[in-house]
C-alpha positions as a Markdown table, in Angstrom:
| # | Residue | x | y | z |
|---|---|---|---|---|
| 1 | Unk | -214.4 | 332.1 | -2.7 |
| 2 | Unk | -214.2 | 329.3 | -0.6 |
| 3 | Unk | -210.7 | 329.9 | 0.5 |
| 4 | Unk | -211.8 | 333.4 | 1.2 |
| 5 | Unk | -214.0 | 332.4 | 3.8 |
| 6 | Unk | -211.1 | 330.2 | 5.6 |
| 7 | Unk | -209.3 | 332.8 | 5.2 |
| 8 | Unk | -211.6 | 335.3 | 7.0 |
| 9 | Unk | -212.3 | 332.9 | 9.7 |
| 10 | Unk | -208.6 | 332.5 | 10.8 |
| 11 | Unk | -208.3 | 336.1 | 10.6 |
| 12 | Unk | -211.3 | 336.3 | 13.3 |
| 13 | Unk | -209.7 | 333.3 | 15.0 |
| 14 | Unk | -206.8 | 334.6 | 15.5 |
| 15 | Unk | -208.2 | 338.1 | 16.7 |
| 16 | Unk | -210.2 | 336.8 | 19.4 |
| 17 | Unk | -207.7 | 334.6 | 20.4 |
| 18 | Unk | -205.2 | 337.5 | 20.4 |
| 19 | Unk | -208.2 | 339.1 | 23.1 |
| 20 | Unk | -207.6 | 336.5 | 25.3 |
| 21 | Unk | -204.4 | 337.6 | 26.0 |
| 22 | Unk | -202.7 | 341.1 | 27.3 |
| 23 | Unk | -199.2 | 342.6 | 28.1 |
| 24 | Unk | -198.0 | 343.8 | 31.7 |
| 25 | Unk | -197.9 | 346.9 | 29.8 |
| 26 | Unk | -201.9 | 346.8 | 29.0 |
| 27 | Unk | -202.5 | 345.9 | 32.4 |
| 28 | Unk | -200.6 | 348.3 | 34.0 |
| 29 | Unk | -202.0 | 350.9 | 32.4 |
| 30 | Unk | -205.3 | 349.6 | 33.1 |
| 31 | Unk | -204.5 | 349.9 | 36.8 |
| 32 | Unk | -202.8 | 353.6 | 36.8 |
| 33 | Unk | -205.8 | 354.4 | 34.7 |
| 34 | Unk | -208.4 | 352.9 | 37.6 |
| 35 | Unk | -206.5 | 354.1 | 40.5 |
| 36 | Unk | -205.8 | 350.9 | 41.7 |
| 37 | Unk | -203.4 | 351.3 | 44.5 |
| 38 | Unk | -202.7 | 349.4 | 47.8 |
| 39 | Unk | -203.1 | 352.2 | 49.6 |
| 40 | Unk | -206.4 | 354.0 | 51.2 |
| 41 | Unk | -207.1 | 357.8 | 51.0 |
| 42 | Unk | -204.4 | 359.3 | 49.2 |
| 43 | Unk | -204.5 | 363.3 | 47.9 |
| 44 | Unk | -203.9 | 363.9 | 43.9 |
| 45 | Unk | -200.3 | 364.7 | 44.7 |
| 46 | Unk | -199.3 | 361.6 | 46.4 |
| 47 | Unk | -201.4 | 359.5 | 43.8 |
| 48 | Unk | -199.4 | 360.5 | 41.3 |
| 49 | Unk | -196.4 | 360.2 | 42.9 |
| 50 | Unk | -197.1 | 356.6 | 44.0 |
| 51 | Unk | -198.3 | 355.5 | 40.6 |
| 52 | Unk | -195.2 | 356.7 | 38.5 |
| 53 | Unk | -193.3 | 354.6 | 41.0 |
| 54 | Unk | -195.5 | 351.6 | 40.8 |
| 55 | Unk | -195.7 | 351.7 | 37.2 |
| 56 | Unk | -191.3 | 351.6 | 37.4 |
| 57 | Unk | -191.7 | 349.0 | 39.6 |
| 58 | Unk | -193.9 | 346.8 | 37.4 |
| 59 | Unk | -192.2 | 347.5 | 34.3 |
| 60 | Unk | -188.5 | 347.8 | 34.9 |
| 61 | Unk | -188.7 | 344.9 | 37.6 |
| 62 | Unk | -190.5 | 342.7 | 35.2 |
| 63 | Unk | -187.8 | 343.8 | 32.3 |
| 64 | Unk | -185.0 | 343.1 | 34.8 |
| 65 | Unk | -186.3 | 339.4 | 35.3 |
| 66 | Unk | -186.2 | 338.7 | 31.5 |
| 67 | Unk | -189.8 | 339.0 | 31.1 |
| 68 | Unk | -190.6 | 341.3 | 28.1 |
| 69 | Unk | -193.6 | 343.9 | 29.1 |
| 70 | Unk | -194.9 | 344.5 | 25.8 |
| 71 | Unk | -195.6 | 340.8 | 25.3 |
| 72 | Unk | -199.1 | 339.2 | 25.8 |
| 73 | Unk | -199.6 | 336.7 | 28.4 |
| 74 | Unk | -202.6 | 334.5 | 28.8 |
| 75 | Unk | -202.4 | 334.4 | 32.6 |
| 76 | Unk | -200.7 | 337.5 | 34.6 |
| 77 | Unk | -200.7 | 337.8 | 38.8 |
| 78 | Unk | -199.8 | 340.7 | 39.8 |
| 79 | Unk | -199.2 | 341.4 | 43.9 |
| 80 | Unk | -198.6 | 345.1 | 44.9 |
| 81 | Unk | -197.8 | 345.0 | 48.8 |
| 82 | Unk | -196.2 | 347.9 | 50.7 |
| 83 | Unk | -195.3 | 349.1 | 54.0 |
| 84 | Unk | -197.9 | 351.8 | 54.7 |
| 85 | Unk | -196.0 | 353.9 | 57.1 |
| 86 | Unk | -192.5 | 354.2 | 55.3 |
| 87 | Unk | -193.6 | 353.6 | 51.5 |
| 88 | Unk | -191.9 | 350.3 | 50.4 |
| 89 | Unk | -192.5 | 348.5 | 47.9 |
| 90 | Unk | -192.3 | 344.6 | 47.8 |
| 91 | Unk | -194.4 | 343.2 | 44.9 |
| 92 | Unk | -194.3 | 339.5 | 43.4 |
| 93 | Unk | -194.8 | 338.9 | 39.8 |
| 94 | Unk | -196.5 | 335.7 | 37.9 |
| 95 | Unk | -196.4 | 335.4 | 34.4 |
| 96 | Unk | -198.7 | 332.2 | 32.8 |
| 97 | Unk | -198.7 | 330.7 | 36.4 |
| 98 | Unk | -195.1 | 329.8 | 36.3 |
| 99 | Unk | -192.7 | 332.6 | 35.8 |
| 100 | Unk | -192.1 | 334.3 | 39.4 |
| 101 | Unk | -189.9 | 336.7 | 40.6 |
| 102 | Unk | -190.3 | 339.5 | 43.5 |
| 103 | Unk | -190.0 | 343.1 | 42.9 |
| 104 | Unk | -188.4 | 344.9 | 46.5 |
| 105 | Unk | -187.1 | 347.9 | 47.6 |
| 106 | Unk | -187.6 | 347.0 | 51.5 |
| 107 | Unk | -184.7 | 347.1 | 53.5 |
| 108 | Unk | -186.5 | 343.9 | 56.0 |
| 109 | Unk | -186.5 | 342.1 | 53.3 |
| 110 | Unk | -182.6 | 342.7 | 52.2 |
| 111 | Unk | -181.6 | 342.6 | 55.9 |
| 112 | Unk | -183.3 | 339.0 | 55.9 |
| 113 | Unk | -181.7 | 337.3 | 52.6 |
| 114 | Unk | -179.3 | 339.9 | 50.7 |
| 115 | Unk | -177.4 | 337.8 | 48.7 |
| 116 | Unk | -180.3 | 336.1 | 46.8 |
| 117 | Unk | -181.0 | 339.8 | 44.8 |
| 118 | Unk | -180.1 | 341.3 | 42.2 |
| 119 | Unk | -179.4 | 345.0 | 42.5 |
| 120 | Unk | -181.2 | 347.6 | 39.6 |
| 121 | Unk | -180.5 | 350.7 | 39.1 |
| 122 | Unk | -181.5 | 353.0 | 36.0 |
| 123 | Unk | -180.0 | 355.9 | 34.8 |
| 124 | Unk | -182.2 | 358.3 | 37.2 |
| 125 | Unk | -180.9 | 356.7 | 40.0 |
| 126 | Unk | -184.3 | 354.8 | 40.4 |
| 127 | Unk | -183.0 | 351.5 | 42.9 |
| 128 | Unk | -184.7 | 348.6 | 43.5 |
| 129 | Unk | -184.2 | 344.7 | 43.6 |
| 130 | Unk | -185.3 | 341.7 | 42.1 |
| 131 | Unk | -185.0 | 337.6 | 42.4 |
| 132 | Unk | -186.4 | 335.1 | 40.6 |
| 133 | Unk | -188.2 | 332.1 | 42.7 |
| 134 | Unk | -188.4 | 328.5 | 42.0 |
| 135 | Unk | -191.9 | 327.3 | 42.4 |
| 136 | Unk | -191.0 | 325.3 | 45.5 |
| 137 | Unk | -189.4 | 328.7 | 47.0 |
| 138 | Unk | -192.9 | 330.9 | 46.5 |
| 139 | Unk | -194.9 | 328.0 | 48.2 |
| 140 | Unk | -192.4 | 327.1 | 51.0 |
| 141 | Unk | -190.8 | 330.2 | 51.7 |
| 142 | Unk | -193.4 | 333.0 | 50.5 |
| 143 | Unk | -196.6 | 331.4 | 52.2 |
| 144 | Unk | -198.6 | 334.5 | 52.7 |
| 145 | Unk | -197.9 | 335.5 | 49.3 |
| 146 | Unk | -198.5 | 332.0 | 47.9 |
| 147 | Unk | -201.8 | 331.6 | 50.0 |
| 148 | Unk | -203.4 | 334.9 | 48.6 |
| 149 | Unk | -202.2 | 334.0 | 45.1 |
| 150 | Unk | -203.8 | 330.0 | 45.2 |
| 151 | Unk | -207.2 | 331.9 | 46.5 |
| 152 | Unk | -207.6 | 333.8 | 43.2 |
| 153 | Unk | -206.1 | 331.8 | 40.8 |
| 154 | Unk | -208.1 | 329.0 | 42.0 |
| 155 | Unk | -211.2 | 331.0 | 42.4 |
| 156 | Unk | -211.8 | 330.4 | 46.0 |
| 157 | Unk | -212.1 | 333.9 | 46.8 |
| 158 | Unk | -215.7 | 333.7 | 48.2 |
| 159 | Unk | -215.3 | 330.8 | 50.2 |
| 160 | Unk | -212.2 | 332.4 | 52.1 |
| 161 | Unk | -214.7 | 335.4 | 52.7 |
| 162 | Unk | -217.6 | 333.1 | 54.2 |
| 163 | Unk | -214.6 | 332.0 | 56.6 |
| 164 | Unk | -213.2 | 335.4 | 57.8 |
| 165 | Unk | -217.6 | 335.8 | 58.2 |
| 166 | Unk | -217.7 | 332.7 | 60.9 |
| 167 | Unk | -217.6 | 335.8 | 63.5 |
| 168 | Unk | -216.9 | 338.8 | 64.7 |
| 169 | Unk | -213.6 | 337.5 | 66.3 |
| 170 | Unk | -212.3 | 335.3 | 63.2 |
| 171 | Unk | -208.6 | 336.5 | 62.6 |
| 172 | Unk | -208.1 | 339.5 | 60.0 |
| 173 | Unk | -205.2 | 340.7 | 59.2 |
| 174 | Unk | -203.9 | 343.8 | 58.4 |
| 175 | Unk | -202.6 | 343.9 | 54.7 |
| 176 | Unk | -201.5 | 346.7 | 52.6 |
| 177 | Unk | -201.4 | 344.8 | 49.4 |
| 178 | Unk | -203.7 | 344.3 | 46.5 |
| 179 | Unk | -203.6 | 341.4 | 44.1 |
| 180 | Unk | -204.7 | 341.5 | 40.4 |
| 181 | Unk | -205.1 | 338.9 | 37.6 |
| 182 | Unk | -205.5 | 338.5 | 34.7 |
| 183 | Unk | -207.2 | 335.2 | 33.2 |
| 184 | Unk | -208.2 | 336.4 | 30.3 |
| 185 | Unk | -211.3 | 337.3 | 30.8 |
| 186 | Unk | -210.6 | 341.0 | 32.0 |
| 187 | Unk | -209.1 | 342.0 | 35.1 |
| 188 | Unk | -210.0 | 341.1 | 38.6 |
| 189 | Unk | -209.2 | 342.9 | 41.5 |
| 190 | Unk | -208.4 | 341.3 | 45.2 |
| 191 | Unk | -208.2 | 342.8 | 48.6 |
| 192 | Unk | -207.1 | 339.9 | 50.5 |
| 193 | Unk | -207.0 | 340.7 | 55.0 |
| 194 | Unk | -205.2 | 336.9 | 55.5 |
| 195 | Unk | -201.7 | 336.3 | 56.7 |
| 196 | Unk | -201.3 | 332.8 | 56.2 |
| 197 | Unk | -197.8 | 332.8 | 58.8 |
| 198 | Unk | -200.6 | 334.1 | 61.4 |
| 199 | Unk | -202.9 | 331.3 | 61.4 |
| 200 | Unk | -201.0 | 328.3 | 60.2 |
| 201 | Unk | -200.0 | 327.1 | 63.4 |
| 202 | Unk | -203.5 | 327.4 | 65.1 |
| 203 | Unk | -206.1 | 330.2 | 66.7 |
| 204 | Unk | -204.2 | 332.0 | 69.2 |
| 205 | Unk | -204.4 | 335.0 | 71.8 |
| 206 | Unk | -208.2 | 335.4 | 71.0 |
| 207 | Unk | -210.0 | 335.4 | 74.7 |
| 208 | Unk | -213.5 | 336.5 | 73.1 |
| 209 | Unk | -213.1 | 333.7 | 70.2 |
| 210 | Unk | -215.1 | 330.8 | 71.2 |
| 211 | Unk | -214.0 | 327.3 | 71.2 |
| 212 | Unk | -216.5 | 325.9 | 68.5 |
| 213 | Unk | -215.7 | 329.5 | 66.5 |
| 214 | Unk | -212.0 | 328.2 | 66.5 |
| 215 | Unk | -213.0 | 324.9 | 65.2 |
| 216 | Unk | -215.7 | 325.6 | 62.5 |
| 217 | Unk | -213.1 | 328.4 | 61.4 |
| 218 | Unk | -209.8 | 325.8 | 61.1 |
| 219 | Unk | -212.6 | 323.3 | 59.1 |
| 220 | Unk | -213.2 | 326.1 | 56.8 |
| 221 | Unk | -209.9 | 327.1 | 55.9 |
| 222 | Unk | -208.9 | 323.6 | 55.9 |
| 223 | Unk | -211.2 | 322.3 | 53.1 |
| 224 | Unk | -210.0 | 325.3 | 50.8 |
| 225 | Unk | -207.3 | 322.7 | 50.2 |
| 226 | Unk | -204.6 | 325.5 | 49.6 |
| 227 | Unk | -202.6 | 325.3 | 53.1 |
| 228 | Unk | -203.6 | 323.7 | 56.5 |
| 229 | Unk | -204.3 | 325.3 | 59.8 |
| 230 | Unk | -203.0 | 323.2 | 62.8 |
| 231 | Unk | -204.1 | 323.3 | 66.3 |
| 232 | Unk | -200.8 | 323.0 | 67.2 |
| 233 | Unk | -197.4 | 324.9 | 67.5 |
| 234 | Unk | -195.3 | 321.5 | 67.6 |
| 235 | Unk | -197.0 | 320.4 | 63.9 |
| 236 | Unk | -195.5 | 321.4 | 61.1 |
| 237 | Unk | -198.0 | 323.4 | 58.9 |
| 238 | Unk | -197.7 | 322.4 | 55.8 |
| 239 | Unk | -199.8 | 320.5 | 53.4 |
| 240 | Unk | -199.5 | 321.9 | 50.2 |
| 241 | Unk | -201.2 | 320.4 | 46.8 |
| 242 | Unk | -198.9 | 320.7 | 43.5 |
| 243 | Unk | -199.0 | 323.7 | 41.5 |
């Protein structure tokens, strides 16, 4: 009887520890199911057009990068970002906080660096292109991307917001991307209006953003502790903690 009861409680172990933990499959279904989109008012049509393509882009790019869909992860990032006018798709991928790869269909982005991805292309002629990145890559090379990402994994997703709050003229970018994750603890769900490659090198070309603004702003991003904001062009802008 006694060995029963271990028995039964590794059994219930073991299931909530197997809660704890979901597949890029799970949570992409959990988004297509929500509607969770980077984009604003779509009609039905258009929705369901831009949700059978995200859901090939999530699960044939992660596939592609060796990452198996159906299995469970305890940490997955997720970053859906297009270009709102002409539809592409250029989304990076975090699996347990240290596989990363970037799923792209963009032609700026294979103008910029074409030799670093690999091509994909399935049977219905579905194209797209992935690369895996070191961590030193994503954090040197992908800063706005790596700046939205250390916000939410580190939880400081709130304190950015009292920042962008400082006043009316605080910098806000335009971003047509949503970031999930998954901690496992459910899903959370990001809108995130910073460009870290827009502020990094100080406040600029803002006439009705006042001096002090500028400064209590640059404090406040600046004691996030993710990446620096300097007041000048000339200093290199980047200060960045280890993963």
């Amino acid at each position: 009887m006694k060995n029963f009861f271990l028995l039964l409680n590794l059994i219930l172990f073991c299931s909530c520890f197997a809660q704890e933990k979901k597949s890029i499959r799970q949570l992409n279904n959990y988004l297509l199911n929500n509607n969770y989109v980077p984009f604003g008012d779509v009609d039905s049509t258009e929705l369901k057009g831009i949700k059978s393509a995200i859901s090939k882009y999530r699960l044939l790019g992660t596939k592609s990068c060796n990452i198996n869909p159906d299995k469970k992860y305890s940490h997955i990032y997720i970053e859906d970002g297009f270009n709102d006018e002409e539809g592409f798709y250029n989304g990076i991928f975090i699996i347990d906080n240290k596989n990363i790869f970037e799923v792209t269909n963009s032609p700026y982005k294979l103008r910029q660096d074409s030799l670093s991805y690999t091509k994909v292309k399935e049977k219905n002629k579905f194209v797209f292109f992935t690369k895996k990145l070191s961590i030193d890559d994503f954090r040197n090379n992908y800063v706005d991307e790596y700046f939205r990402y250390e916000l939410v994994i580190q939880d400081k997703v709130d304190s950015f917001k009292r920042c962008l709050a400082i006043d009316q003229y605080t910098p806000k970018s335009i971003i047509y991307a949503r970031s999930y994750y998954f901690g496992g603890e459910g899903v959370r769900v990001y809108n995130l209006p910073v460009k870290y490659s827009n502020i990094k090198n100080g406040i600029e070309g803002l006439p009705y953003f006042k001096e002090d603004k500028k400064k209590e702003f640059i404090k406040c991003i600046n004691q996030l502790n993710i990446l620096k904001i300097h007041n000048s062009s000339n200093v290199k802008a980047f200060n960045i903690p280890d993963l």
